[in-house]
C-alpha positions as CSV (number, residue, x, y, z in Angstrom):
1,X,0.0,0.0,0.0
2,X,1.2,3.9,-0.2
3,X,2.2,6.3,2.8
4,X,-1.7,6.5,2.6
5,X,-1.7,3.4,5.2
6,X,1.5,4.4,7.0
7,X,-0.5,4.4,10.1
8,X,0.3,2.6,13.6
9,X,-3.4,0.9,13.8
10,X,-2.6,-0.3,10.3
11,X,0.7,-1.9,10.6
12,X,-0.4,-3.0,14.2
13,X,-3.5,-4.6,12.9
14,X,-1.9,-6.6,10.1
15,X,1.0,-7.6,12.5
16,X,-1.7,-9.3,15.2
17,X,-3.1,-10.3,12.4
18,X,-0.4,-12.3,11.2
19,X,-0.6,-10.5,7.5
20,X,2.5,-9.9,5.3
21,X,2.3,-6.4,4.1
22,X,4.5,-3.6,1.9
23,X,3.7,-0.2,2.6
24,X,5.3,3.1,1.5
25,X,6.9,4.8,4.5
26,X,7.1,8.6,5.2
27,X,10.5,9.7,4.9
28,X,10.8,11.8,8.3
29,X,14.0,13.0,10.4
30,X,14.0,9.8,12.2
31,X,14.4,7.6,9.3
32,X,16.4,9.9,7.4
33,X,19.0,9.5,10.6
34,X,19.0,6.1,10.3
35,X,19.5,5.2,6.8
36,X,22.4,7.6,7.0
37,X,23.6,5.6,9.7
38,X,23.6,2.4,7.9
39,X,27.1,0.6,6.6
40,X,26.5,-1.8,4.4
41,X,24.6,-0.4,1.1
42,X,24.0,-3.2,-2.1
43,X,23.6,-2.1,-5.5
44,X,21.2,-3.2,-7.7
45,X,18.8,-2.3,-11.1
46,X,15.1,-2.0,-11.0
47,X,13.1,-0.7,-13.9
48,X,16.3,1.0,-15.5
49,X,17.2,2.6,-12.5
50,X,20.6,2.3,-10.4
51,X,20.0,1.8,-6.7
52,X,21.5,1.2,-3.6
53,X,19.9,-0.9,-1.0
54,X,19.6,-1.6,2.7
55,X,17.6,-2.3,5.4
56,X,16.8,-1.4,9.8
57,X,14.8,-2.7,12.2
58,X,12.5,0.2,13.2
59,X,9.8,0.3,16.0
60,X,6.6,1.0,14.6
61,X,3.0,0.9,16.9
62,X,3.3,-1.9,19.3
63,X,6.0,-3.9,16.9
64,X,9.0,-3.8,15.8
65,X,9.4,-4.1,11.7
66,X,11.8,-3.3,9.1
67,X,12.3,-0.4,6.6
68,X,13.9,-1.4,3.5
69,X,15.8,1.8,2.4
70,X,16.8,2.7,-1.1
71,X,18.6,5.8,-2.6
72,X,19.8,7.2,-5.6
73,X,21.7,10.4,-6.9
74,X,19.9,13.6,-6.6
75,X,20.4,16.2,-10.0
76,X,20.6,19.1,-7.2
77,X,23.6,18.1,-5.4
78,X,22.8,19.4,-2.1
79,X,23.7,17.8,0.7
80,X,21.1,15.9,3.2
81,X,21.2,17.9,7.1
82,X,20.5,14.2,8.3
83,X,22.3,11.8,5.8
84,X,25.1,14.1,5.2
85,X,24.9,13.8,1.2
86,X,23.1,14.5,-2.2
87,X,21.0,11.7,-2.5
88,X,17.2,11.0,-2.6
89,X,15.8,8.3,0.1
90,X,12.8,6.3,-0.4
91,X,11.3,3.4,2.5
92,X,9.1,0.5,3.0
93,X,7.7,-0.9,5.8
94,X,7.5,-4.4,6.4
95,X,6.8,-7.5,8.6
96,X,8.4,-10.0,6.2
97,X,11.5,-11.2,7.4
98,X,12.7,-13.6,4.7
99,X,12.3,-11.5,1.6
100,X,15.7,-9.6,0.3
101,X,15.8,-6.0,0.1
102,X,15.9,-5.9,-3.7
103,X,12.2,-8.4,-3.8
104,X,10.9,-6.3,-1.6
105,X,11.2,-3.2,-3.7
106,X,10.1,-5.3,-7.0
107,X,7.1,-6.5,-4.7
108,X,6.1,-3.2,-3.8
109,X,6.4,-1.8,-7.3
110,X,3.9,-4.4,-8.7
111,X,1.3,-1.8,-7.4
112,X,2.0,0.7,-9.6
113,X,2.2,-1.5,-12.5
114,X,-1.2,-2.5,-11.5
115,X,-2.3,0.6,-11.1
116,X,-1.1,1.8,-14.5
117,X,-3.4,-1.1,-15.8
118,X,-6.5,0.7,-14.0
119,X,-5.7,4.5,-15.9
120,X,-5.1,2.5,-18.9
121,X,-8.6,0.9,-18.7
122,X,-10.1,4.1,-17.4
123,X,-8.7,6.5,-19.9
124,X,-8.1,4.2,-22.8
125,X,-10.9,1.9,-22.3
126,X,-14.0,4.0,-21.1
127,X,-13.8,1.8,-17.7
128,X,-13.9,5.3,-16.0
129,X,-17.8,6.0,-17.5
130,X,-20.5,3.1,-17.0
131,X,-22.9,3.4,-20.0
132,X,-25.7,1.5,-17.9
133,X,-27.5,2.1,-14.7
134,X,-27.2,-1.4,-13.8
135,X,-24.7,-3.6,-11.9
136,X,-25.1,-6.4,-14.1
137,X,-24.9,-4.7,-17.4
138,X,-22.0,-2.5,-16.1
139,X,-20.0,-6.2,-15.8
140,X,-20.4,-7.2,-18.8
141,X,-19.0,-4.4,-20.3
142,X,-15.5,-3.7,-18.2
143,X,-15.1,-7.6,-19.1
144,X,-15.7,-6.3,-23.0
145,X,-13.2,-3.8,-22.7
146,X,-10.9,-5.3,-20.8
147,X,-10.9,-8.2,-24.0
148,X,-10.5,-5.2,-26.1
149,X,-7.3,-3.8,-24.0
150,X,-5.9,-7.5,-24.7
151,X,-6.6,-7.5,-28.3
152,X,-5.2,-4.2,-28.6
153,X,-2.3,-5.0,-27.2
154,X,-1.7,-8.1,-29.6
155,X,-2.5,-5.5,-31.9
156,X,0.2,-2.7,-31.0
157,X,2.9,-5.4,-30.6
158,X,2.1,-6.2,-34.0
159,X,2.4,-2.8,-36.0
160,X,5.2,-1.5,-33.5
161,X,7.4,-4.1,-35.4
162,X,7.1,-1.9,-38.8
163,X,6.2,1.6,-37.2
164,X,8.9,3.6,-36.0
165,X,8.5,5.7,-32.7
166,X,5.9,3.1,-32.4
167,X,6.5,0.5,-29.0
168,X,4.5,-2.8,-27.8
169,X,3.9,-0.6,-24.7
170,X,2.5,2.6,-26.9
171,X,-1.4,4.4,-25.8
172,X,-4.0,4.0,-27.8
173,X,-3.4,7.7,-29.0
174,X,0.2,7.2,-30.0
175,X,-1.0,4.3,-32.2
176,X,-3.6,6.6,-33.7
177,X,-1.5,9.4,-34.7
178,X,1.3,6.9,-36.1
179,X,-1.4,4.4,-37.6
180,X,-4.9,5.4,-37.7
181,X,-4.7,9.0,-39.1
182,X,-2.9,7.8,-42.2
183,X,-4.5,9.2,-45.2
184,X,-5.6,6.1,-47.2
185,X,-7.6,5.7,-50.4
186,X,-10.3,2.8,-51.6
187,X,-10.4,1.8,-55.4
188,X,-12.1,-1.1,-57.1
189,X,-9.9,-3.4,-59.2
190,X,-11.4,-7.1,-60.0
191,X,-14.4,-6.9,-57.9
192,X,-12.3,-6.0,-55.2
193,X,-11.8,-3.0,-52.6
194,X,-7.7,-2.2,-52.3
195,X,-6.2,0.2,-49.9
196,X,-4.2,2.3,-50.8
197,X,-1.9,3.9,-47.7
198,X,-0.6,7.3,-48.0
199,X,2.8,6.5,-46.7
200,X,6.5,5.4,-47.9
201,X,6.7,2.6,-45.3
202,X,6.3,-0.4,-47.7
203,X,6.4,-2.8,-44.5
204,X,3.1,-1.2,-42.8
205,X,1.2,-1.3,-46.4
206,X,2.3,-4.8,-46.8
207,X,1.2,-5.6,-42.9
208,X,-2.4,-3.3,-43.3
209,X,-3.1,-6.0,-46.6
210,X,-2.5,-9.1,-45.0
211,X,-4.1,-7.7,-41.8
């Protein structure tokens, strides 16, 4: 969960509850001090990103957890009051003791990947406006779209392969502005309709007519 839930009932009712949980901590003076004061530091990638890693036991409510701590290089420079250099500090709380400091972070960043699914469904996907005033009808159609996201994105991955600036993780209004709004033109030759693309990029007409 986010700093939303970085609350002492929370992380005490999941603990007595015997619940695993990820939140996002608060950075705050007393965390900042201790990250600062710890030694050993790993480093590690995570979604193109260069990080360095640890972790602390920290008191918490009624328990004692850990924070999992990671940092980067800041673009100001300044230096930190509490960590004593120019480096940005981001925490997790948690009450799982096995996990390594760099799953924890991947576990905690599958939330926004699964929130990015939800703004791509509401925005891309009309999820965000019901069409019907009931609760059954309303199903049927986020399970509609969310077939459509799926085809779309077998779709995408399929012209991004002849489309330049185009990607397999592209918007649906990327992929109309690089392959919708091409100009195109419909003549009759042999009792049949042929397409004609306005565009130099043989490899996309070729696709569009087998498509």
């Amino acid at each position: 969960m986010d700093c939303g839930s970085y609350i002492k009932e929370v992380t005490d009712y999941f603990q007595e509850e015997r619940i695993l949980f990820s939140i996002r901590a608060s950075s705050s003076e007393t965390l900042l001090l201790s990250a600062g004061n710890c030694d050993h530091w790993e480093k590690c990638r995570i979604n193109n990103q260069d990080l360095e890693v640890s972790s602390f036991k920290y008191i918490f409510g009624k328990h004692e957890h850990r924070i999992v701590v990671y940092r980067t290089i800041t673009n100001k420079g300044q230096l930190s009051a509490f960590t004593k250099d120019a480096k940005k500090y981001m925490f997790l709380i948690t009450n799982d003791k096995v996990i390594s400091n760099e799953e924890a972070i991947r576990f905690y960043n599958n939330r926004g990947n699964s929130e990015r699914v939800f703004d791509i469904q509401n925005n891309d996907f009309n999820w965000k406006k019901m069409p019907h005033s009931s609760v059954e009808e309303n199903t049927v159609f986020l399970i509609i779209r969310a077939i459509i996201h799926i085809m779309y994105r077998w779709l995408v991955a399929l012209f991004s392969s002849v489309v330049e600036g185009l990607d397999k993780e592209s918007r649906i209004k990327k992929f109309t502005f690089r392959v919708i709004n091409i100009v195109a033109k419909f003549t009759t030759s042999g009792r049949q309709q042929i397409m004609h693309l306005s565009t130099s990029n043989l490899r996309l007409i070729h696709l569009t007519h087998q498509t």
